[in-house]
N, CA, C and O atoms as a Tinker XYZ file with bonds, in Angstrom:
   428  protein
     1  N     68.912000  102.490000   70.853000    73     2
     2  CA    69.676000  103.015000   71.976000    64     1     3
     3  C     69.154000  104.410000   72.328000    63     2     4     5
     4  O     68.867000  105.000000   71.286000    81     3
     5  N     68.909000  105.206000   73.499000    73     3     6
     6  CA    68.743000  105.866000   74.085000    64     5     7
     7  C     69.711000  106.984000   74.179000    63     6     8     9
     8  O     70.912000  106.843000   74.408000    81     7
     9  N     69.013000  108.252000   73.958000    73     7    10
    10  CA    70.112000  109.269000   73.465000    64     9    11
    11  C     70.964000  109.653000   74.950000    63    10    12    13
    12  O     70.492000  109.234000   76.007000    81    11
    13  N     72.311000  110.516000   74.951000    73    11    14
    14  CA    72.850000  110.160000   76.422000    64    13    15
    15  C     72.236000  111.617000   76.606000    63    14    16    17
    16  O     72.029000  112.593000   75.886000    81    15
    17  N     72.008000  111.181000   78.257000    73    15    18
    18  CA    71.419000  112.810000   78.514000    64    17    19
    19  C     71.960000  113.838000   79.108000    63    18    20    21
    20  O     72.747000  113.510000   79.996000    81    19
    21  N     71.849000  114.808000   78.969000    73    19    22
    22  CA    72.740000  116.295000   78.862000    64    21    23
    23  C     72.716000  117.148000   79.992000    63    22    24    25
    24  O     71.609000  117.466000   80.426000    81    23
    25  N     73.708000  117.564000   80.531000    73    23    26
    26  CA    73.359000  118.626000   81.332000    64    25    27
    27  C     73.870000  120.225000   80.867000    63    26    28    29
    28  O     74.992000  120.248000   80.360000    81    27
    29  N     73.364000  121.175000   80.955000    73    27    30
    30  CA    73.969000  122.092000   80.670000    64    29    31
    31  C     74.653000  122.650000   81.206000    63    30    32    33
    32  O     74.791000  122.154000   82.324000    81    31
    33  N     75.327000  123.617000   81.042000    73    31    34
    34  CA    76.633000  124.191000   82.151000    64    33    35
    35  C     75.908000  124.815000   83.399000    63    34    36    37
    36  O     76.503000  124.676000   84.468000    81    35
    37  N     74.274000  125.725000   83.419000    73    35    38
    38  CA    73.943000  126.027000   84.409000    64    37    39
    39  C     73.287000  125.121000   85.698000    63    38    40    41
    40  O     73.268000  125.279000   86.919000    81    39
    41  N     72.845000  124.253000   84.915000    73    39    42
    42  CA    72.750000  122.957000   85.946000    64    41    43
    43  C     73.860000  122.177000   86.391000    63    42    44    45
    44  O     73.873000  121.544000   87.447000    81    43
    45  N     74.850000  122.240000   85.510000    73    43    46
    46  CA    76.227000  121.687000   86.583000    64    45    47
    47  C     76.711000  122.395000   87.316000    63    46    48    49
    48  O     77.344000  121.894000   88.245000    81    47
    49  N     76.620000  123.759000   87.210000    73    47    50
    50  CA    76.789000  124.631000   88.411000    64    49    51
    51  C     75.966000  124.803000   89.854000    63    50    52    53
    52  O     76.325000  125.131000   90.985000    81    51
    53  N     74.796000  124.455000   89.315000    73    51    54
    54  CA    73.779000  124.430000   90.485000    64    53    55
    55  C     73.974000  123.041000   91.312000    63    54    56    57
    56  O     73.696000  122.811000   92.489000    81    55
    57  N     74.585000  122.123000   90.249000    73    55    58
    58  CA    75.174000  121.010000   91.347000    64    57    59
    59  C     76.219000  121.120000   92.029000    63    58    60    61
    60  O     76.219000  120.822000   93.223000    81    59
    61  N     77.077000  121.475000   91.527000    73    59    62
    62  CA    78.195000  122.329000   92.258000    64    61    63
    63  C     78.053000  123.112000   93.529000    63    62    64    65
    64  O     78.651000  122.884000   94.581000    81    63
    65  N     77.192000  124.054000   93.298000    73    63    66
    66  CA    76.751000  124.679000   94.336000    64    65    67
    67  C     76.850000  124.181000   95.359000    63    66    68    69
    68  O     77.687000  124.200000   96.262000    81    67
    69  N     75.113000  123.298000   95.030000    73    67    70
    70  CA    74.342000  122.747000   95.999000    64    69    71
    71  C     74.963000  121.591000   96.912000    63    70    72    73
    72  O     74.418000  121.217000   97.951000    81    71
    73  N     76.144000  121.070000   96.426000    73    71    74
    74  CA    77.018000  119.847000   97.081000    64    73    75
    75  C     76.598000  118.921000   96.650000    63    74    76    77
    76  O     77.012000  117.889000   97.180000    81    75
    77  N     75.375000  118.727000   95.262000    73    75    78
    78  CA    75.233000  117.720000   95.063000    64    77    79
    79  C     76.456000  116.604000   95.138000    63    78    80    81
    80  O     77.599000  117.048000   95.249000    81    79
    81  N     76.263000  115.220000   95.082000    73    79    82
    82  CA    77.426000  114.338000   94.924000    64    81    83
    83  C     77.497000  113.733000   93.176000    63    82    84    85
    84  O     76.781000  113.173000   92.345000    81    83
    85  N     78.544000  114.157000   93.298000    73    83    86
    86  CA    78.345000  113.435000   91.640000    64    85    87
    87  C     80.101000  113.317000   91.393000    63    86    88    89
    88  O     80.914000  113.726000   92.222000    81    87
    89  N     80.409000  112.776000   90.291000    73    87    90
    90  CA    81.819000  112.637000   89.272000    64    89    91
    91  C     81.850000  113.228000   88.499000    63    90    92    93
    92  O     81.095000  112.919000   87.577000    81    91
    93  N     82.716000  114.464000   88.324000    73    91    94
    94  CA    83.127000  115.441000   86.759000    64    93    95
    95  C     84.299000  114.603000   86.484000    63    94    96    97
    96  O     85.306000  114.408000   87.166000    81    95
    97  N     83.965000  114.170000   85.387000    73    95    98
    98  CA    85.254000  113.684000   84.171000    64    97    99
    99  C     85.463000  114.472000   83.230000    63    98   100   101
   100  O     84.553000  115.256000   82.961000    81    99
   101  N     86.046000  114.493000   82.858000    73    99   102
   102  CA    87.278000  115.810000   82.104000    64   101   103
   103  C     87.876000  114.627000   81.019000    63   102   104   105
   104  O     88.595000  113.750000   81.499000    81   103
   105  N     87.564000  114.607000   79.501000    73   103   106
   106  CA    88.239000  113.414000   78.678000    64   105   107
   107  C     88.673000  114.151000   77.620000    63   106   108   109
   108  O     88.638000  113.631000   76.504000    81   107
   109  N     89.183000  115.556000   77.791000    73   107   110
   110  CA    90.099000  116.327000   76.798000    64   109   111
   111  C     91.534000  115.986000   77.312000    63   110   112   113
   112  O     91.597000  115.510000   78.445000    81   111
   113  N     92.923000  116.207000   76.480000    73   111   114
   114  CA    94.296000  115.750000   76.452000    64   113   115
   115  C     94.573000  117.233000   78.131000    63   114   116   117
   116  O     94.148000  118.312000   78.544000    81   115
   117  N     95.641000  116.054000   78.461000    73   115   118
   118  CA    96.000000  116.977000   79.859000    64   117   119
   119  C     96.270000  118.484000   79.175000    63   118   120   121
   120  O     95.638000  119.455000   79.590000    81   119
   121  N     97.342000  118.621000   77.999000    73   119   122
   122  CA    97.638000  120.346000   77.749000    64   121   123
   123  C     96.331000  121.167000   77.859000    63   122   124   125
   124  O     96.311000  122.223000   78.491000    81   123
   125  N     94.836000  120.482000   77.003000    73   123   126
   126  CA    93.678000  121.151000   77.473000    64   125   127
   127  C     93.281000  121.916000   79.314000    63   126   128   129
   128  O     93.021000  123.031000   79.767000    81   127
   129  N     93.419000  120.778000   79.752000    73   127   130
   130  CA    93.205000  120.507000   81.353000    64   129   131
   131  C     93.996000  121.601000   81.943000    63   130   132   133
   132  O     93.391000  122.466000   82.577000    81   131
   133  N     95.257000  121.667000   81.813000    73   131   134
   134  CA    96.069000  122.718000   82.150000    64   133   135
   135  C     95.624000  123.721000   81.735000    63   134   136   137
   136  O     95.467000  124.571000   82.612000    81   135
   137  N     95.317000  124.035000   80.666000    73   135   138
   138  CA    94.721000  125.814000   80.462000    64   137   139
   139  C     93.649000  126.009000   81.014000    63   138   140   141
   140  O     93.655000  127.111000   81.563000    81   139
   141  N     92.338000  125.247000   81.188000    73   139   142
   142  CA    91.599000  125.566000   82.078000    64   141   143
   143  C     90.724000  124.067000   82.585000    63   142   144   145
   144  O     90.784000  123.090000   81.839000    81   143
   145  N     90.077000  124.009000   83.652000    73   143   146
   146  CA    89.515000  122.949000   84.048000    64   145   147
   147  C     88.875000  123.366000   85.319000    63   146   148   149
   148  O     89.274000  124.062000   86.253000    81   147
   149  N     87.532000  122.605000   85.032000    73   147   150
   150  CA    86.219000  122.752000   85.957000    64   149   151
   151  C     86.721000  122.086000   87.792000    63   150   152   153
   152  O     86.964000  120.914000   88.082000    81   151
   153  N     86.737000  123.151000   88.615000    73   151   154
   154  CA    87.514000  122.779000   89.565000    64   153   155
   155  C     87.088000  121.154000   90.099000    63   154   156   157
   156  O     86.285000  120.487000   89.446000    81   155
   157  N     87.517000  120.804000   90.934000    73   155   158
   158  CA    86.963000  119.081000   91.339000    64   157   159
   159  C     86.861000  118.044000   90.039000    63   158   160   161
   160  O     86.424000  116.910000   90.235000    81   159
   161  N     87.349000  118.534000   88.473000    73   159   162
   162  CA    87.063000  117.186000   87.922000    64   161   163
   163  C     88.387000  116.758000   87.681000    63   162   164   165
   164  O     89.448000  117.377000   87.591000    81   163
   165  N     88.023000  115.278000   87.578000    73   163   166
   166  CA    89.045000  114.028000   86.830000    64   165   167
   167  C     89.667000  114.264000   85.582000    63   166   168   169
   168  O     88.872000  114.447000   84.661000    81   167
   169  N     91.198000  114.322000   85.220000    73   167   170
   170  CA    91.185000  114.047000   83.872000    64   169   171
   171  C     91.699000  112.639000   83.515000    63   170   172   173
   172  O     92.607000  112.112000   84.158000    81   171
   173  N     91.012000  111.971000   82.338000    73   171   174
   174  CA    91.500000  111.222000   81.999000    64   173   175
   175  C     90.894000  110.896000   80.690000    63   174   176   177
   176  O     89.729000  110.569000   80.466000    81   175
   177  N     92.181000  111.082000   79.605000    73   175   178
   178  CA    91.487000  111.652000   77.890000    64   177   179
   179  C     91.071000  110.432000   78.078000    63   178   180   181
   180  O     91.220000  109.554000   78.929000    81   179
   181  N     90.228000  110.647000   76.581000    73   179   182
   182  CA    89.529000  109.894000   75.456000    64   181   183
   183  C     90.043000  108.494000   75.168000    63   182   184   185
   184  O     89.429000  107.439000   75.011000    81   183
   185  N     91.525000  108.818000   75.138000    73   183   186
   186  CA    92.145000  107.488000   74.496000    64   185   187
   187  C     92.499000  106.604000   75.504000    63   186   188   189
   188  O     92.744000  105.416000   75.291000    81   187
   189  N     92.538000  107.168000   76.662000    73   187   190
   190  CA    93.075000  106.422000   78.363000    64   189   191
   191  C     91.956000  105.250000   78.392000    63   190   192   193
   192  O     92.051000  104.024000   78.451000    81   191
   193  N     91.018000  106.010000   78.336000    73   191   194
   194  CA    89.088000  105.732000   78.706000    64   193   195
   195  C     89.419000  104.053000   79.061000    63   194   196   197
   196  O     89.501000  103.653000   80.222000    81   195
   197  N     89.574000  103.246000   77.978000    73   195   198
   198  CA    89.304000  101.754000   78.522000    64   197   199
   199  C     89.973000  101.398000   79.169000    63   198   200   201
   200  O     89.445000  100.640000   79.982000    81   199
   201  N     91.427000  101.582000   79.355000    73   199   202
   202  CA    92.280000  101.393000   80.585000    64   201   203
   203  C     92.185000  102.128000   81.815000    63   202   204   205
   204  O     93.220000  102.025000   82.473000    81   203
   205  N     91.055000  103.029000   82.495000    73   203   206
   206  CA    90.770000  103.493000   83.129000    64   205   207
   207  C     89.667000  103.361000   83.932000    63   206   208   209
   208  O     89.672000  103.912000   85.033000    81   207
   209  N     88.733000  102.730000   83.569000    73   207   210
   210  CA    87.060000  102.249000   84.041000    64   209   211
   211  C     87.215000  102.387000   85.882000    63   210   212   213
   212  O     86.502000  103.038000   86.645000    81   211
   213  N     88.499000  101.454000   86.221000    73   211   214
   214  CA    88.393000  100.961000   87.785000    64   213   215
   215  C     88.508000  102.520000   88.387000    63   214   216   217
   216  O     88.329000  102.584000   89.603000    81   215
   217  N     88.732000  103.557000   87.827000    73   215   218
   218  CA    88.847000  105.303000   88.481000    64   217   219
   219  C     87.579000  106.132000   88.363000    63   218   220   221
   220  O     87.331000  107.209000   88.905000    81   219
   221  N     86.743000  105.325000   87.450000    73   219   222
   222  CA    85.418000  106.031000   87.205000    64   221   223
   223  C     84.376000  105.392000   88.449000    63   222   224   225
   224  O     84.559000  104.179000   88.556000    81   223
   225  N     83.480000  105.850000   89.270000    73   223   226
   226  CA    82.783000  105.135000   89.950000    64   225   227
   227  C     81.064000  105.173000   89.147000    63   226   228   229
   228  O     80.430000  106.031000   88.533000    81   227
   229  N     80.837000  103.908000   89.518000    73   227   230
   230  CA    79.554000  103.567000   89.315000    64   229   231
   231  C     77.946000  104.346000   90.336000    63   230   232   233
   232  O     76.815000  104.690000   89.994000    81   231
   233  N     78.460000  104.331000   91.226000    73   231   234
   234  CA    77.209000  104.640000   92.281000    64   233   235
   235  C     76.889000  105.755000   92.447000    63   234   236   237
   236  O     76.108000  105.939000   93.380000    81   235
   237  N     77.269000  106.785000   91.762000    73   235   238
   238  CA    77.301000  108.357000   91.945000    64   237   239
   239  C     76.685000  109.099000   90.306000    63   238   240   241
   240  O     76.678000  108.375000   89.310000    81   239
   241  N     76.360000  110.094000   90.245000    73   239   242
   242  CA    75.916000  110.363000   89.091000    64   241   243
   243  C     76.965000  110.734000   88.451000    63   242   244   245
   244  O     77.550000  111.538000   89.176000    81   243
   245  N     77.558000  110.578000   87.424000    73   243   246
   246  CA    78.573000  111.032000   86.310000    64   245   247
   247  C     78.642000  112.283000   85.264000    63   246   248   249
   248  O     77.853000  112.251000   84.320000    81   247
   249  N     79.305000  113.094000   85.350000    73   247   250
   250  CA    78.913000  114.396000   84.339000    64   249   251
   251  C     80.231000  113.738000   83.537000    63   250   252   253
   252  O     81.019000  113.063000   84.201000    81   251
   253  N     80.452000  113.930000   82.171000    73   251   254
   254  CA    81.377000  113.914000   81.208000    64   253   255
   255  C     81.322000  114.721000   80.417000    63   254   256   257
   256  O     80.337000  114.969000   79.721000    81   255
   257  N     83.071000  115.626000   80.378000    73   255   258
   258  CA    83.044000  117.210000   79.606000    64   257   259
   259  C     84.090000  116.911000   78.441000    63   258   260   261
   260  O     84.836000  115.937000   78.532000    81   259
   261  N     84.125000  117.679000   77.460000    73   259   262
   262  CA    85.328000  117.750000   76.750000    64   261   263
   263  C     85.625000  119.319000   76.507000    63   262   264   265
   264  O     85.202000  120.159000   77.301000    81   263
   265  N     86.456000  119.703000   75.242000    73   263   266
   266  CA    86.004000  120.756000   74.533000    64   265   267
   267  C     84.643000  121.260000   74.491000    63   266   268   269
   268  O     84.024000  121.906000   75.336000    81   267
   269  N     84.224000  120.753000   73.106000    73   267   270
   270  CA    82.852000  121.057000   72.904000    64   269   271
   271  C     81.743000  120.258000   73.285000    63   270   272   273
   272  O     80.641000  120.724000   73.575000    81   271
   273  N     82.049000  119.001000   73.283000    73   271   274
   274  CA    80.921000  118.010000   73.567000    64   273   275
   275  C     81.175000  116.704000   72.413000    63   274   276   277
   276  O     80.401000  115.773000   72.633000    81   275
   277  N     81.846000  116.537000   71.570000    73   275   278
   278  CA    82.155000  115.119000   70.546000    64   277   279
   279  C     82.890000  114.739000   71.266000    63   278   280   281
   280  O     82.566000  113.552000   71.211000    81   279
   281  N     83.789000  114.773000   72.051000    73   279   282
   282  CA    84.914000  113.767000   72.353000    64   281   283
   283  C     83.923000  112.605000   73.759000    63   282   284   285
   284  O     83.892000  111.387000   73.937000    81   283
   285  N     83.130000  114.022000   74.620000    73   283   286
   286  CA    82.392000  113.284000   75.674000    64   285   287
   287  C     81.238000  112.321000   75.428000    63   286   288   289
   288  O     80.991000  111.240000   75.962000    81   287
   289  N     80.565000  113.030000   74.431000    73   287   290
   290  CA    79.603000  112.500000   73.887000    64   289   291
   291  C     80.383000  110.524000   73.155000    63   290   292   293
   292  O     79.895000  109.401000   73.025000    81   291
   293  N     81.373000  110.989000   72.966000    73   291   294
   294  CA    81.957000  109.553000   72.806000    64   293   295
   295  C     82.074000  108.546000   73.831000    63   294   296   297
   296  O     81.583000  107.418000   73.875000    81   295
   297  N     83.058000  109.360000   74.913000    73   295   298
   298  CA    82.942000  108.664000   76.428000    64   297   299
   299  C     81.906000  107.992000   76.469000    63   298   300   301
   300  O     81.838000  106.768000   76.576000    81   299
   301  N     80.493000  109.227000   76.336000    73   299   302
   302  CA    79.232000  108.579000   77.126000    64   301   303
   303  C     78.922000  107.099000   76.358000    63   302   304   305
   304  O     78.701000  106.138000   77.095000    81   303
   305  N     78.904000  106.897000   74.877000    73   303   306
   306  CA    78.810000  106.133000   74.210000    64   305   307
   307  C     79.516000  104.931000   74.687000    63   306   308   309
   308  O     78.772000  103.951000   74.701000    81   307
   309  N     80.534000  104.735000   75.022000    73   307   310
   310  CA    81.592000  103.659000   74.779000    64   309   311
   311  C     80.984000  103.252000   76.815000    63   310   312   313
   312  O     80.706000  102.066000   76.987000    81   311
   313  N     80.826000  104.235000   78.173000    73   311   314
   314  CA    80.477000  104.085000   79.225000    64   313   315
   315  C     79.312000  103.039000   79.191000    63   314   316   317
   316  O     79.396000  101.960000   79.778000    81   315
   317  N     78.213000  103.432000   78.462000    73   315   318
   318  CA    76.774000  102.938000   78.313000    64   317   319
   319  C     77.345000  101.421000   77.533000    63   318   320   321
   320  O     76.549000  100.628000   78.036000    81   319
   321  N     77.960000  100.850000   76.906000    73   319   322
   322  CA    78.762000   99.973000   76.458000    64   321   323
   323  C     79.084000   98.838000   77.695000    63   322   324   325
   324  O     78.707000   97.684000   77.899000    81   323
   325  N     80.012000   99.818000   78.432000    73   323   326
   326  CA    80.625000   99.090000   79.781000    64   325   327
   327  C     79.655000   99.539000   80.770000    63   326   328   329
   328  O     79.921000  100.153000   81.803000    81   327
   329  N     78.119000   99.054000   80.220000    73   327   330
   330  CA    77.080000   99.380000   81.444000    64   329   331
   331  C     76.847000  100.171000   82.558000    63   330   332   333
   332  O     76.081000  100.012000   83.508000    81   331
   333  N     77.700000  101.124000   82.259000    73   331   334
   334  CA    77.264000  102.798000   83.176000    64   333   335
   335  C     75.797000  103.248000   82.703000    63   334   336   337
   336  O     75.312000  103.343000   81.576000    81   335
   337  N     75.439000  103.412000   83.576000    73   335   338
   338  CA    73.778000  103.746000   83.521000    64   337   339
   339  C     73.550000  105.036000   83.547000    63   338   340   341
   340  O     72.892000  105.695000   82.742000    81   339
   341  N     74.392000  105.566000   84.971000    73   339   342
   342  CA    73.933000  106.971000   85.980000    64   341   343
   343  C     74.643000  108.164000   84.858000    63   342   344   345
   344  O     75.178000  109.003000   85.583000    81   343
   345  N     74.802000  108.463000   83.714000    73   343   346
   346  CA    75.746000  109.733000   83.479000    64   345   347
   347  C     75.279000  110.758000   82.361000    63   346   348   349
   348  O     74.634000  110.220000   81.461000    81   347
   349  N     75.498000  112.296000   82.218000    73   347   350
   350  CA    75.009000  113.138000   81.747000    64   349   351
   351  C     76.581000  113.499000   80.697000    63   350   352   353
   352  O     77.770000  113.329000   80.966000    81   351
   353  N     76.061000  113.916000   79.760000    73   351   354
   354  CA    77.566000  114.823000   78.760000    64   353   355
   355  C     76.723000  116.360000   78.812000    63   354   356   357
   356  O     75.558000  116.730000   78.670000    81   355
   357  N     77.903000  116.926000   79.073000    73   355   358
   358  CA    77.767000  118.404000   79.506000    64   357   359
   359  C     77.941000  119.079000   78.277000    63   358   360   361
   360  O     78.981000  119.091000   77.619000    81   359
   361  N     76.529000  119.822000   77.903000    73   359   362
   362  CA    76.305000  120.123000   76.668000    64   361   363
   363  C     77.165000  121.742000   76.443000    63   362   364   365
   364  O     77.101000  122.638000   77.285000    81   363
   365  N     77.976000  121.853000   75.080000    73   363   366
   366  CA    78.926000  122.780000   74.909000    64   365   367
   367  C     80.153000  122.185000   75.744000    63   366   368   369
   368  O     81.149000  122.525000   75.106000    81   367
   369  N     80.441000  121.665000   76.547000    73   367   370
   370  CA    81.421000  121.180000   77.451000    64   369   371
   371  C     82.590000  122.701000   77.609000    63   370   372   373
   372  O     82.144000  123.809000   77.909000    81   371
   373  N     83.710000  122.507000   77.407000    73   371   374
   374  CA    84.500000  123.955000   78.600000    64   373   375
   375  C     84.148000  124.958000   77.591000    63   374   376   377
   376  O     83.980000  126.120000   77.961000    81   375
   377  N     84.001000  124.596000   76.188000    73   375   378
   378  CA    83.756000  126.313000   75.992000    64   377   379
   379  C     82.379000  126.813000   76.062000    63   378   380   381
   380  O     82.203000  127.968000   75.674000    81   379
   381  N     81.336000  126.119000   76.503000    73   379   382
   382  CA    80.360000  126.507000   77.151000    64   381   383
   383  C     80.413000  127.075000   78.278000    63   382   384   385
   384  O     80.018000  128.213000   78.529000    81   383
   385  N     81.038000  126.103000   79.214000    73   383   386
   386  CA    81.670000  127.078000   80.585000    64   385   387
   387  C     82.272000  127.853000   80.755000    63   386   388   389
   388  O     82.110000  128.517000   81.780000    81   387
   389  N     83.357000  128.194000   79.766000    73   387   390
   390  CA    84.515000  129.423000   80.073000    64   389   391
   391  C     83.111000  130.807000   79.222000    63   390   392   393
   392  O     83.030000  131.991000   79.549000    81   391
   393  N     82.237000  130.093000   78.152000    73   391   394
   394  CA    81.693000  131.272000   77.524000    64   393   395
   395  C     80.331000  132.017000   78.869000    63   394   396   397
   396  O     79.666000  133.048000   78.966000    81   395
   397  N     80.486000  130.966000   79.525000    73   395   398
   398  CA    79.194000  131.288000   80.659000    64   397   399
   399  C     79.732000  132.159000   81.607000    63   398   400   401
   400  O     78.965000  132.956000   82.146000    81   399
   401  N     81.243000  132.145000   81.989000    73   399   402
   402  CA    82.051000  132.655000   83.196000    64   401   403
   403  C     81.405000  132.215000   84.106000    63   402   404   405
   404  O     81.131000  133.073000   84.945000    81   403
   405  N     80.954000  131.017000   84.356000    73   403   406
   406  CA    80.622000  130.179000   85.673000    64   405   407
   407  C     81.843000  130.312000   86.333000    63   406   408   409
   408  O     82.912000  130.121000   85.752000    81   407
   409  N     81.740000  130.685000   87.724000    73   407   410
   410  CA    82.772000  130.401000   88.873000    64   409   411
   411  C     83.120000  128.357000   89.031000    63   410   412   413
   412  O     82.621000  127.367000   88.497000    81   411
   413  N     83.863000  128.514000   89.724000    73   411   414
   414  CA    84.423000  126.962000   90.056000    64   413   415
   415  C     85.457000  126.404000   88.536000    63   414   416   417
   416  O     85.572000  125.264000   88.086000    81   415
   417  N     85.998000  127.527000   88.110000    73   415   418
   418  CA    87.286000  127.678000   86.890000    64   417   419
   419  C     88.392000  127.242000   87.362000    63   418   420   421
   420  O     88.534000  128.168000   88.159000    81   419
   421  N     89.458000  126.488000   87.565000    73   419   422
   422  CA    90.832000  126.549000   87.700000    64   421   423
   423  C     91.240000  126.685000   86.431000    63   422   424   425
   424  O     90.885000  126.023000   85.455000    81   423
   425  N     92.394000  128.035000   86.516000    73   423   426
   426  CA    93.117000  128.082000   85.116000    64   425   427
   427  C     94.430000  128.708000   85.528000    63   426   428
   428  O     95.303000  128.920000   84.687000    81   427
């Protein structure tokens, strides 16, 4: 199997920016989400994940964040499973971002 591939927080910002089109998923517990969260993403934890697929879209590129990166890095695992092809896990996930002070924060 093929390792899942990564984006880092400054390249998800530059997609951000740029308007790229893509899906931020967010698969930390909502109390996480509430203290802070990457503006425009989805939450829907870890444990939702398989009862959730029909909210994730296929045709767009996929970023998946957690905390640090184990919980997403799981997502990505279990996605590639249910034949998602297109998606990146955002390496460090929010405390990479809150440690970067990238703009596009809701908190």
């Amino acid at each position: 199997m093929n390792p899942t591939p990564a984006l880092n927080v400054n390249e998800l910002h530059d997609w951000i920016s740029s308007g790229k089109k893509f899906h931020l998923l967010d698969v930390r517990e909502p109390d996480e989400h509430m203290t802070a969260a990457i503006a425009g993403s989805t939450l829907i934890p870890l444990g939702t994940l398989p009862n959730s697929l029909e909210k994730i879209p296929r045709d767009i590129p996929l970023v998946v964040h957690c905390k640090a990166g184990g919980r997403s890095a799981r997502a990505c695992a279990f996605l590639a499973q249910e034949g998602y092809t297109n998606f990146h896990n955002l390496t460090g996930g929010m405390d990479a971002w809150l440690e970067a002070a990238l703009p596009h924060c809701q908190s």
